[in-house]
N, C-alpha and C positions, 0 to 999 in steps of 0.2 A: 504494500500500500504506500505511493507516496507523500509525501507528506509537505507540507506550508507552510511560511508564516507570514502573517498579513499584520503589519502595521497599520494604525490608523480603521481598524475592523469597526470599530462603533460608526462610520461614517456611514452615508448613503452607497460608498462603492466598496467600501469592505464588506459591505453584508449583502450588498448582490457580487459580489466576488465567493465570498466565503460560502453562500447559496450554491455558484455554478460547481465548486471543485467538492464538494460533498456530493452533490451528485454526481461527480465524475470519479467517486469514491478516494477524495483524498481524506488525508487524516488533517484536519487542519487549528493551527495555534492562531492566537490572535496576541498580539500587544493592548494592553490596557492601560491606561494611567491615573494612578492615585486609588486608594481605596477609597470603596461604597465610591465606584464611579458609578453616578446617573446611570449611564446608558448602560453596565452590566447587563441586567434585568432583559432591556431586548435585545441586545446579542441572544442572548441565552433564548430566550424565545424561537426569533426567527431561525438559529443556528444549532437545533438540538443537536450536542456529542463534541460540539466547539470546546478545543482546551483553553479558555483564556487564563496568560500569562503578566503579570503587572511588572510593566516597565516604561520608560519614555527615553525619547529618540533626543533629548537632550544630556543622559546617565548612561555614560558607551559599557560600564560596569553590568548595567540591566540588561543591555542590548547582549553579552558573551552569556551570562544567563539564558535569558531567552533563546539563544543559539544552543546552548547545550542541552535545554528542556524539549525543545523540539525538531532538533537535529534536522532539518527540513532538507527538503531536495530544489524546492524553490523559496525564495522570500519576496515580495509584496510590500512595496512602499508607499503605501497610501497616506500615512501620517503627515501632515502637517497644517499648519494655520489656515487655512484653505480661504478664509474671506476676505476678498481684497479691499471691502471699503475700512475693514479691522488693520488692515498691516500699516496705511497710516498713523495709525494710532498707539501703534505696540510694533515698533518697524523692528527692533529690537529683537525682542521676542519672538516677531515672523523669522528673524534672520536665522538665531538660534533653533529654529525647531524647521522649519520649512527650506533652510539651508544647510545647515553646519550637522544637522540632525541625518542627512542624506551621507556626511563625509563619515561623522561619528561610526554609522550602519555598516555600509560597504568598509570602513575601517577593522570593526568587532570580524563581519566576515574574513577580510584576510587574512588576520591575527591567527582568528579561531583554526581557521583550515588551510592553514600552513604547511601542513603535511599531509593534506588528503584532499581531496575532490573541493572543490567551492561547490555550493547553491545557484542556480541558474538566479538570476537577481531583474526585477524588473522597477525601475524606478517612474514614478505621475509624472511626468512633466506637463503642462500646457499652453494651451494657445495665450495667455496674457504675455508670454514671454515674446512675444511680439509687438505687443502694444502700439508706438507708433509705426502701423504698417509701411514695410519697403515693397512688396509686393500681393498682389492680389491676383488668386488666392494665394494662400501660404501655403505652403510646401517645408520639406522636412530641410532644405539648401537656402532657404529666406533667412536673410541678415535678422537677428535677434534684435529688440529695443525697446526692453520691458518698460513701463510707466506707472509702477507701482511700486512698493517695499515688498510684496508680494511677487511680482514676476521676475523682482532680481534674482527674492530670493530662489523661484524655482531654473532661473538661468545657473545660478552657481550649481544645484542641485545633477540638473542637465550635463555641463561639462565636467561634472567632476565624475559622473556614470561613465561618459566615456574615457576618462581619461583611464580610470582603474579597469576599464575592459580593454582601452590599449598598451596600460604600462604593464599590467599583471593579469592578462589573458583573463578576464574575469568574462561569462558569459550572461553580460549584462545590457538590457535595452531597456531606452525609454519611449512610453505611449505620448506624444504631445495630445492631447486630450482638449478638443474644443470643449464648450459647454454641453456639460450630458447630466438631466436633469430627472425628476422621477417623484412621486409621491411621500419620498423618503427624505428628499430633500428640505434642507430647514429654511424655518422662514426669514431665515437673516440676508437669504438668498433674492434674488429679484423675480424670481420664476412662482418658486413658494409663497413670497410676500402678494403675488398678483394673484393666486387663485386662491390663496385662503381669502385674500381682501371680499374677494368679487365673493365666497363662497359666506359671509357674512355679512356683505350688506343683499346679498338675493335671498336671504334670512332676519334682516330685519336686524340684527347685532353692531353694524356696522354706518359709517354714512359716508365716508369718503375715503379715497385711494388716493395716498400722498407720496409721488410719483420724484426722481429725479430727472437726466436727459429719456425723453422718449424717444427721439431718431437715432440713439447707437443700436447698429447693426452686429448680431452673434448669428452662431452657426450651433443650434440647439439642437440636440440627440437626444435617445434615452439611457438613462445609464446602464441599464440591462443590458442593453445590445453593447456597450462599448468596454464593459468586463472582460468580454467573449474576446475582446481585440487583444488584451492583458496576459490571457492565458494563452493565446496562439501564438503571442511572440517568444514565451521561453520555451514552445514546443519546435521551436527552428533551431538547423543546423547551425546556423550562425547568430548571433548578434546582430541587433540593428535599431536604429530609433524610426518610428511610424506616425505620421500624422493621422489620427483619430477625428473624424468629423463626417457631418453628410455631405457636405460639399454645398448648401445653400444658406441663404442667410435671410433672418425676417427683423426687423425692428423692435424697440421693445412697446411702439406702439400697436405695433400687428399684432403683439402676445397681448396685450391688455385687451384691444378690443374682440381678440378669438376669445379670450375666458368670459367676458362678458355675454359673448353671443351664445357660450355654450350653455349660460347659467338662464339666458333668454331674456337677458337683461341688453335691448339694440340702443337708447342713449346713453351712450356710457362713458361720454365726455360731461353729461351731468355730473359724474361722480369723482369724476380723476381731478387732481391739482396738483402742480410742481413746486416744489421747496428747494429752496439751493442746499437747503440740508442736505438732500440726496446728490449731490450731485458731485463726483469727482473733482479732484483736485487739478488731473490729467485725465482724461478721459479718453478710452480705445475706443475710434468710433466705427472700424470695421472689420470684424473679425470675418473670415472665412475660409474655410480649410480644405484642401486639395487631396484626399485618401486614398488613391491611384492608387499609389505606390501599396499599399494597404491589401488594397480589393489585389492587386497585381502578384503579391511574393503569400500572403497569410490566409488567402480567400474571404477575408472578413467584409461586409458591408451592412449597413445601418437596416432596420427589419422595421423601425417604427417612422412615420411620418411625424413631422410639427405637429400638424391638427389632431393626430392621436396621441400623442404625447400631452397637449395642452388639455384635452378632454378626459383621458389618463388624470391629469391633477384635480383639477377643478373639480369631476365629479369624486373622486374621493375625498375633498375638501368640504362639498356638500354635506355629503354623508355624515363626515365629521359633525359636521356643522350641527346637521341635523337632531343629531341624537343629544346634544350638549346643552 
């Protein structure tokens, strides 16, 4: 049985990740941080026979722990600060944990299995790490130019995968991962924040959606489908980084007014207003991502539309909604 270890498992993609290799019969650990962490409880839920392991990606001590408790055949970097309107605010912190945390990791590996096989190693990268776009779409050969404390941080993260997969043959890739979103996602999120909004005021709980830029353009997936890209890259012969996306892009005013229409709610500029609150310091205003390469070498390609995705949330938000 082989076995995993997924950092960052409490997250929306550790737990549709640690979902897919269960059913593909692995044995799999998760990283946890801090006791009576919150989200224990649903790991364990969704993840029956999950070993979760307590340690964090800034304690490289925890991380050779963790290596030695579950001896894995691959490991899974999911861990890090993940919300970019937070890394201003704690740029610091994103650095240490959504950076330094990536060198920390792949470091514990080398150390650890110095004398025997290394872990196939797959590290998150993403599309922010482009930020002011040089070309459109982006592709895996697009000059980098993160605009955030957050995209630096996952650029360091980036080079430093391959540097240890070219200086010490490590058989290590990263997914650049456009935006891939899911009913799992939180609502710190702008995806989340739109359909629970719309799923509480088409409930009466709510009265208005208080909105930053609505004309930035992303390239939204679901995260289910782009797990599947996660696990097909350390099942290659070789090493490689992959651009993860659908290849199309909608505004975030297209997402607000699709969840309204789904909720049957059609004036739904009644309810929306912009705040500079929301609104970036620097802002990426067109993300979109080229997956050839992807569909080409791993056979991977996106299985969900936008509008299934958007309707995917919203109506589970309802539901929420409803019962509450």
């Amino acid at each position: 049985m082989p076995s995993a270890l997924i950092t960052g498992i409490t997250g929306q993609d550790g737990l549709y990740l640690g979902e897919l290799l269960l059913e593909k019969g692995y044995e799999v650990h998760g990283l946890i941080r801090g006791q009576n962490n919150p989200k224990e409880d649903l790991v364990r839920k969704a993840l029956p026979g999950v070993n979760l392991i307590n340690g964090d990606l800034t304690d490289t001590a925890s991380l050779f722990r963790a290596l030695d408790t579950s001896a894995p055949d691959e490991v899974y970097n999911l861990g890090a600060i993940s919300y970019v309107a937070y890394s201003w605010d704690q740029a610091q912190l994103t650095s240490q944990v959504t950076a330094l945390g990536v060198l920390n990791l792949l470091e514990a590996i080398r150390i650890n299995t110095a004398s025997g096989s290394k872990p196939k190693f797959y590290q998150a990268s993403s599309s922010e790490m482009f930020g002011k776009v040089q070309e459109v779409p982006q592709r895996e050969s697009t000059l980098l130019w993160p605009r955030s404390p957050y995209g630096v941080a996952k650029v360091f993260g980036h080079y430093m995968t391959i540097n240890y997969r070219e200086s010490y043959n490590f058989h290590a890739s990263s997914g650049i991962l456009f935006n891939h979103e899911s009913p799992r996602r939180g609502p710190e999120f702008v995806t989340r924040k739109v359909t629970q909004s719309v799923a509480r005021i088409a409930t009466g709980k709510q009265e208005k959606l208080v909105m930053g830029n609505l004309d930035a353009k992303r390239d939204w997936g679901f995260a289910g489908d782009y797990v599947k890209a996660m696990w097909l890259m350390l099942q290659q012969e070789v090493a490689d980084d992959y651009v993860i996306s659908t290849g199309t892009t909608h505004s975030v005013e297209e997402l607000v007014e699709l969840a309204f229409a789904i909720a049957g709610i059609s004036n739904w500029r009644d309810y929306v207003t912009q705040s500079q609150e929301f609104m970036r310091p620097a802002e990426v205003d067109l993300l979109i991502g080229d997956p050839q390469k992807a569909h080409d070498k791993l056979g991977w390609k996106t299985e969900t539309t936008f509008e299934q995705l958007v309707t995917m949330m919203v109506e589970n938000d309802m539901r929420i909604e409803s019962q509450s």
